[in-house]
N, C-alpha and C positions, 0 to 999 in steps of 0.2 A: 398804542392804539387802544381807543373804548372800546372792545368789546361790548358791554353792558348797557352802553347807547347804542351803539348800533340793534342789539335785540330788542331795544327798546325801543328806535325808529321806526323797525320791521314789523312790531307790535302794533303800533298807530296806524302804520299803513296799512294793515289784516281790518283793525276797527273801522277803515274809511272802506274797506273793499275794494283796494288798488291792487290788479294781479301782479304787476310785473313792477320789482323797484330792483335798482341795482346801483351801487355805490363805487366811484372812481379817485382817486386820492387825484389831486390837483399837478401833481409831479407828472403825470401820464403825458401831456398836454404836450413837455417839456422831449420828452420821447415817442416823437410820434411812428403811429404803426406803418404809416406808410408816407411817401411823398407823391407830386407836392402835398405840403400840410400848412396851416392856417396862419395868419400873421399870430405877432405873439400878441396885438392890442385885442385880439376873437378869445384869451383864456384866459378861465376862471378870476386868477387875481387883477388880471384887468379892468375887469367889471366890479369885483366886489376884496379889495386886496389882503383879508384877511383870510377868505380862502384857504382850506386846505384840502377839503372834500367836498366833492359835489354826488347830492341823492339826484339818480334819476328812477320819476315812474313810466309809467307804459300805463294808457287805458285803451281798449282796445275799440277798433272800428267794426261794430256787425254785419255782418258779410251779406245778407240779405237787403239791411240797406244799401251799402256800399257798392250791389247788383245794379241797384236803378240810377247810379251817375250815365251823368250830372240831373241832377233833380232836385225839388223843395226837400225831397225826402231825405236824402245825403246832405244838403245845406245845412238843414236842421238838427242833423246829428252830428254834424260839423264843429256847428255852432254851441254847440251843447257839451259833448268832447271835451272845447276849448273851455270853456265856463268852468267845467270839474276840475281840469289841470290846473288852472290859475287858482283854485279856491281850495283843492288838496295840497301843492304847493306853498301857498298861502299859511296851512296850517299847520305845515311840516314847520317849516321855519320859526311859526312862531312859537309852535311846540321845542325847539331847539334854544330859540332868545331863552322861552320860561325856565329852561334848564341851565341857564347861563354858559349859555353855547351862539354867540354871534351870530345871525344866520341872515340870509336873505331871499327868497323866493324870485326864480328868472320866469316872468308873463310866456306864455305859451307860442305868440308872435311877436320877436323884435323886428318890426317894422310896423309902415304907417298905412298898412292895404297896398292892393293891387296896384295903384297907382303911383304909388310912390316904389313899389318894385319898379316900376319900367324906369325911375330916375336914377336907380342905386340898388339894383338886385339882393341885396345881402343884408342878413339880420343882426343884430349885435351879440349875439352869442348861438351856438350852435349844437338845438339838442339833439339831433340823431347822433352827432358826434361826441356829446360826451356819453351817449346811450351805448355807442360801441365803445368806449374807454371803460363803459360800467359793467361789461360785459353779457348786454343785452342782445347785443344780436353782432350780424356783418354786411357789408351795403351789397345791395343788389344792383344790376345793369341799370333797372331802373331810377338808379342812383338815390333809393330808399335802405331805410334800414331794416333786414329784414329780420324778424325774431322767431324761435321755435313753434312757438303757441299760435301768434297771430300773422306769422309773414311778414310784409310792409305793411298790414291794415293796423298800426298801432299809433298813437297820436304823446308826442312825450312832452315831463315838463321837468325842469329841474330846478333843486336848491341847493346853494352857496351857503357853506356852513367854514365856520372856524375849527368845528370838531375834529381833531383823526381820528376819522372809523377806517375800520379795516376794510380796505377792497376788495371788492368783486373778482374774482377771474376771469378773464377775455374768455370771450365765444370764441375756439380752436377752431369746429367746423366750420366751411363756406359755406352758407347756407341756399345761395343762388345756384339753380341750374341752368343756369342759361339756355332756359326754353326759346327764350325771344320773343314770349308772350308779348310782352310789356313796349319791344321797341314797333312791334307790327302794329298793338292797339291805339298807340300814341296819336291823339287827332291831329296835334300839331307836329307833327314827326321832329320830336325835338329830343329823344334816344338815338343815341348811334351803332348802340350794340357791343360797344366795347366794355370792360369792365371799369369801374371804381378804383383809382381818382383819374384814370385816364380815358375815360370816357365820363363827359360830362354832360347835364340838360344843357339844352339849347333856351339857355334863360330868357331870351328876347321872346322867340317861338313860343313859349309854356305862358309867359306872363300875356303876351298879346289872347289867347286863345282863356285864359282866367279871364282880360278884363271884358272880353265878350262874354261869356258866362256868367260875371258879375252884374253886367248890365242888363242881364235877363233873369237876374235874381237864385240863379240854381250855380252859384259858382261852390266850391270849388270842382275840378275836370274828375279826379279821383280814378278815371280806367288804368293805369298804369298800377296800382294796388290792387283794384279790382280782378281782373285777370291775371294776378301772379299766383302760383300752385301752392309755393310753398307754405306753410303753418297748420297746425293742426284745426284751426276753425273750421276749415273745407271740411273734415271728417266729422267733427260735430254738426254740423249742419246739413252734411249728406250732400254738399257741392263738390264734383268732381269739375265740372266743365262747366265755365260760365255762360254757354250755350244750351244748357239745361233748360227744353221748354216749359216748365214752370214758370221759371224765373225771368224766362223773354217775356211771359204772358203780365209777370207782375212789373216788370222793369216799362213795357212800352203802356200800361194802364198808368204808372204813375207817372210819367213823362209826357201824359197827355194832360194833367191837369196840374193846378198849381203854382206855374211858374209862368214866364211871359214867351 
């Protein structure tokens, strides 16, 4: 195992201001935590077969925006989110080729948009999952991944490397309390309440109620994160309750302009 790369991954990532990275040897995949678990064509060497590690980061979602889903304002920091993870990513990777360490950066969405969700739901590789093999967090009802710092409000990207870095520790704690926040806020009632992997989204429901929101330009839905308790952001931010009249007064101002 590199140790010395790997502090020196962790170094780059400090230089980019990524808070949250965490590192999953490719064997985890092979031993999954729980069933059912993923075909073997969804792991790592699948996609890139020389694999042996995979970096995941975590940037997180601000909870203030993330207040006014669905909105321009949450699209746009969405959208933005996604653009850092593909291009930190991006530089991980190449930062690894230049050390002569194979690597490859996985895009932030494998799939082709909303639309081609409703034809084939499923992405070609799956980073909340390898983000709980990197021992970033554990999945919530809301069948998110949820982490200490940020809850579900974290948005992850990963890289396929040849290097063996030393792994990460699995998250012990469950981090979900099963409030039920997330299955009551659900517009499209596509939670069931059960836990992770045996309660799953109602994928048809979630994707139908995205591509109406896409076509009104404020996609993605976002409440099911929005309203979860858990992460310490709430306490930086001073939000206990997403019913905080501040936050209804700034959530229904920006939900009146902007979008269609």
């Amino acid at each position: 195992m590199n140790h010395d790369l790997k502090a020196a991954v962790l170094r780059r990532c400090q230089e980019m201001e990524i808070p949250l990275v965490g590192i999953a040897s490719t064997d985890r995949w092979e031993d999954p935590p729980f069933e059912p678990w993923m075909p073997e064509d969804f792991y790592p060497q699948s996609i890139f077969p020389d694999a042996r590690s995979v970096i995941v980061i975590g940037l997180p979602v601000h909870l203030p925006v993330l207040a006014t889903a669905p909105s321009i304002y949450y699209h746009e920091l969405y959208k933005t989110t996604n653009t850092l993870l593909d291009q930190y990513t991006y530089r991980l990777a190449s930062f690894l080729n230049n050390h002569g360490y194979p690597s490859a950066f996985v895009p932030r969405d494998g799939y082709g948009g909303v639309e081609a969700l409703r034809e084939n739901p499923v992405a070609f590789f799956s980073h909340r999952h390898a983000a709980l093999l990197a021992g970033l967090g554990t999945f919530g009802v809301n069948n998110a991944l949820l982490t200490p710092e940020y809850g579900p409000r974290v948005r992850f990207g990963s890289v396929l490397t040849a290097a063996a870095l030393p792994p990460d520790p699995l998250q012990e704690d469950d981090l979900c309390t099963r409030c039920m926040r997330c299955v009551q806020a659900c517009p499209a009632g596509a939670l069931d309440g059960r836990d992770y992997p045996e309660g799953l989204t109602d994928k048809v429901a979630c994707t139908a109620n995205s591509a109406e929101l896409a076509r009104r330009r404020i996609s993605p839905c976002g409440i099911c994160i929005a309203v979860c308790p858990v992460g310490k952001d709430r306490h930086q931010y001073g939000v206990a309750d997403d019913e905080d009249p501040q936050y209804r007064r700034a959530r229904e101002h920006v939900q009146r302009y902007g979008g269609l």
